[in-house]
C-alpha positions as CSV (number, residue, x, y, z in Angstrom):
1,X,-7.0,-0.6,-12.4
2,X,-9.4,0.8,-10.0
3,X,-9.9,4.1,-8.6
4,X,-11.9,5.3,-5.4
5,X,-12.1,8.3,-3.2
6,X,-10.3,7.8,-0.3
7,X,-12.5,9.1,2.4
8,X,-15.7,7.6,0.9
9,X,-17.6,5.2,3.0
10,X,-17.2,2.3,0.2
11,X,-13.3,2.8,-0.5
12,X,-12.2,-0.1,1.2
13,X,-14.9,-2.5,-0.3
14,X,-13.1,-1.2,-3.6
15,X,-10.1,-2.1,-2.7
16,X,-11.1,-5.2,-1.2
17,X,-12.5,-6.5,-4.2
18,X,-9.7,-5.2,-6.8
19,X,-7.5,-6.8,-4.8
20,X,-9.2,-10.2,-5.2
21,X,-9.3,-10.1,-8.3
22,X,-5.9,-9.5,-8.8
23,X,-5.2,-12.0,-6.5
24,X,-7.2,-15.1,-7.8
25,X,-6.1,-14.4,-11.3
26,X,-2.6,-14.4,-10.6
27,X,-2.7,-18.5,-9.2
28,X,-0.4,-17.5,-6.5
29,X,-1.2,-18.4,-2.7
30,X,1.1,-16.4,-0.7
31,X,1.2,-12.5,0.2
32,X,3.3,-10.1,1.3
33,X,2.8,-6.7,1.8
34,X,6.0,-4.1,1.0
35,X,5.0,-1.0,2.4
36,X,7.0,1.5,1.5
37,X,7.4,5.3,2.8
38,X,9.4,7.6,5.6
39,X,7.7,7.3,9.3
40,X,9.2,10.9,10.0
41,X,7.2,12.3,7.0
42,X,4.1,14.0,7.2
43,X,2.5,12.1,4.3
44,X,5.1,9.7,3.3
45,X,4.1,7.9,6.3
46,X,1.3,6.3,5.0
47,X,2.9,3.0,4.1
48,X,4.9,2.4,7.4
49,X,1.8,3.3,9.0
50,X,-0.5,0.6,7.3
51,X,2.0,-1.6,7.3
52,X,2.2,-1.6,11.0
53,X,-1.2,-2.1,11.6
54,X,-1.5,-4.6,9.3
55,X,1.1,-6.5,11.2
56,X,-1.8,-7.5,13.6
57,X,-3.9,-9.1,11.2
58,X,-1.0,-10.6,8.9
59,X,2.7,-11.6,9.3
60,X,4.1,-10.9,5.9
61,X,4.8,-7.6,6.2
62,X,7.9,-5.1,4.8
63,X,8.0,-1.9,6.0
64,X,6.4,-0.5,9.2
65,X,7.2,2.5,11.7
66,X,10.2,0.4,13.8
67,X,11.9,-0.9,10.5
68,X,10.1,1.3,7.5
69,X,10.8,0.8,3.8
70,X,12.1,4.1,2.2
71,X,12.7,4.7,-0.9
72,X,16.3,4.2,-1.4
73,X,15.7,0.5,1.2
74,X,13.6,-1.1,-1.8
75,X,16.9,-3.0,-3.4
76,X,17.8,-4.5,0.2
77,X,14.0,-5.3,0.4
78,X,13.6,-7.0,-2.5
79,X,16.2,-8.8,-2.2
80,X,14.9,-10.3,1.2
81,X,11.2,-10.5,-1.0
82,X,13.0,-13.0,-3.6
83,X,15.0,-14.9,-0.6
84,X,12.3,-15.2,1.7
85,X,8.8,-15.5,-0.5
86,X,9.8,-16.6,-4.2
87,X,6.9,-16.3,-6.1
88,X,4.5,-14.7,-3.9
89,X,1.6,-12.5,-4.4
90,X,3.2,-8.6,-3.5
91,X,1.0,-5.6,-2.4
92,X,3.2,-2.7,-2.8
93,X,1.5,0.4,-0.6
94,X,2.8,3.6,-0.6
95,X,1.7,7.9,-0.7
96,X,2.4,9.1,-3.9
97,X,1.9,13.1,-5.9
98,X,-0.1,13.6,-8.7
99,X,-2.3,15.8,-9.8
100,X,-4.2,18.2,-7.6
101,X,-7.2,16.8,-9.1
102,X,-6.5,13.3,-8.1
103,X,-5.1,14.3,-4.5
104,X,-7.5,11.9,-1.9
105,X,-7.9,9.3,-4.2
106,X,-6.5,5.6,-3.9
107,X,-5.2,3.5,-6.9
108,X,-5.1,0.0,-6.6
109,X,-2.9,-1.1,-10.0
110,X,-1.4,-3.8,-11.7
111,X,1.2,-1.4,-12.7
112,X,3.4,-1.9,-9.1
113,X,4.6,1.0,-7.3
114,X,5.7,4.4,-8.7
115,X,7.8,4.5,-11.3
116,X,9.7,6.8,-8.5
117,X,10.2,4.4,-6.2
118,X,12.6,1.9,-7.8
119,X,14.6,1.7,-10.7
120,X,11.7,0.8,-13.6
121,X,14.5,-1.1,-15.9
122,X,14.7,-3.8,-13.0
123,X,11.0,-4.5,-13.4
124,X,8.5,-3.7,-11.4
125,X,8.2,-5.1,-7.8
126,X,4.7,-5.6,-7.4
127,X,2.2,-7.6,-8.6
128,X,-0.3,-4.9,-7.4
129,X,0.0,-1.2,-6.3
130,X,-2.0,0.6,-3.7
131,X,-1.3,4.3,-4.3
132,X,-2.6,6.8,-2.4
133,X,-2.1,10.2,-4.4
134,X,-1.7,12.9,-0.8
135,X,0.2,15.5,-2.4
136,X,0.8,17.7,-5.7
137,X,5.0,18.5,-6.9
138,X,6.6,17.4,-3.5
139,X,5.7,15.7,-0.5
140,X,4.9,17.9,2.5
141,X,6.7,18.7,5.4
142,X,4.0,19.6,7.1
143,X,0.1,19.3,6.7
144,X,-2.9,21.3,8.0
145,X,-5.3,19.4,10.4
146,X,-7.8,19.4,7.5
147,X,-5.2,17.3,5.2
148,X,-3.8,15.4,8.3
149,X,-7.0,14.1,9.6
150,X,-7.8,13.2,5.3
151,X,-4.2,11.1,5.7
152,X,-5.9,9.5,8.2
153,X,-8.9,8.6,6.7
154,X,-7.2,7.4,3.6
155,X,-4.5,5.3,5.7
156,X,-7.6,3.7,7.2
157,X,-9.4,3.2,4.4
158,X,-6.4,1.4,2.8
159,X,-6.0,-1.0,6.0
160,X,-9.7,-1.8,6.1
161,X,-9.7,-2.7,2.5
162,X,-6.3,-5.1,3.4
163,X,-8.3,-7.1,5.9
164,X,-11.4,-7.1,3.8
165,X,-9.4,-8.5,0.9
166,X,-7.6,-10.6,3.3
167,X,-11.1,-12.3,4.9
168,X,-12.5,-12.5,1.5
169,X,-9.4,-14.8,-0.2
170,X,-8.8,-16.6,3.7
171,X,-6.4,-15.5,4.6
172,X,-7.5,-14.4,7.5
173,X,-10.0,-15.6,9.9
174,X,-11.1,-13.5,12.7
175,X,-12.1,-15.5,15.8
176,X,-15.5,-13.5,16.5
């Protein structure tokens, strides 16, 4: 497990290089992202956000903006993960609560997604998790500019460190 502050200037080299690791040790080739949130939410957007954007840089990619990943859609979706990608290497991104001391901080885990998100006695769904605590008790309806432009920041943050981890392991090659 590593942790990093979302908005600091290193968070996606963090994430870039947990990821690698995770990656290279579990002998898989293959990746797919499931991103998983609400679009319409003001901070459970985050993972239909990076997943869209990450779309341009990567195909394998569950739940963006035009066809988002929400909570109760993770059965359908990983039933299309087992049919379409058996055996491959799954980055599960998503906003999560927590603790108001770990609010703008990023979790990339080999613990999956949040317990929350799926039903924990079907296993978990991830090989790694990318967990962006944005909120304490409930998610927001709506956020300040302050904590809006932080989303920002951290769903940046979380991309950049996708493509760095992506370049590092070849799996994408930028044409400079």
């Amino acid at each position: 497990m590593v942790r990093v502050k979302g908005d600091h200037w290193t968070a996606d080299f963090t994430i870039a290089r947990a990821l690698a690791e995770a990656y290279r040790a579990s002998g898989k080739d293959e990746i797919v992202y499931l991103c998983v949130g609400d679009p319409e939410g003001a901070a459970t957007s985050l993972g239909p956000r990076a997943g869209q954007e990450l779309l341009a840089y990567y195909p394998n990619v569950l739940g963006t903006v035009e066809e988002p990943v929400r909570r109760g859609d993770l059965p359908r979706a990983l039933r299309r993960l087992a049919d379409e990608w058996p055996g491959a290497f799954i980055i599960g991104i998503e906003a999560v609560g927590g603790a108001a001391e770990d609010v703008g901080f990023i979790e990339v885990t080999d613990r999956g997604l949040a317990p929350a998100s799926f039903d924990v006695g079907a296993g978990w769904p991830t090989d790694v998790g990318v967990l962006a605590t944005l909120w304490t008790d409930s998610p927001p309806e709506r956020l300040e500019p302050t904590e809006y432009n932080r989303v920002l920041r951290i769903t940046d943050a979380i991309i950049d460190g996708q493509i760095r981890f992506l370049q590092r392991v070849k799996k994408y090659l930028p044409e400079l």
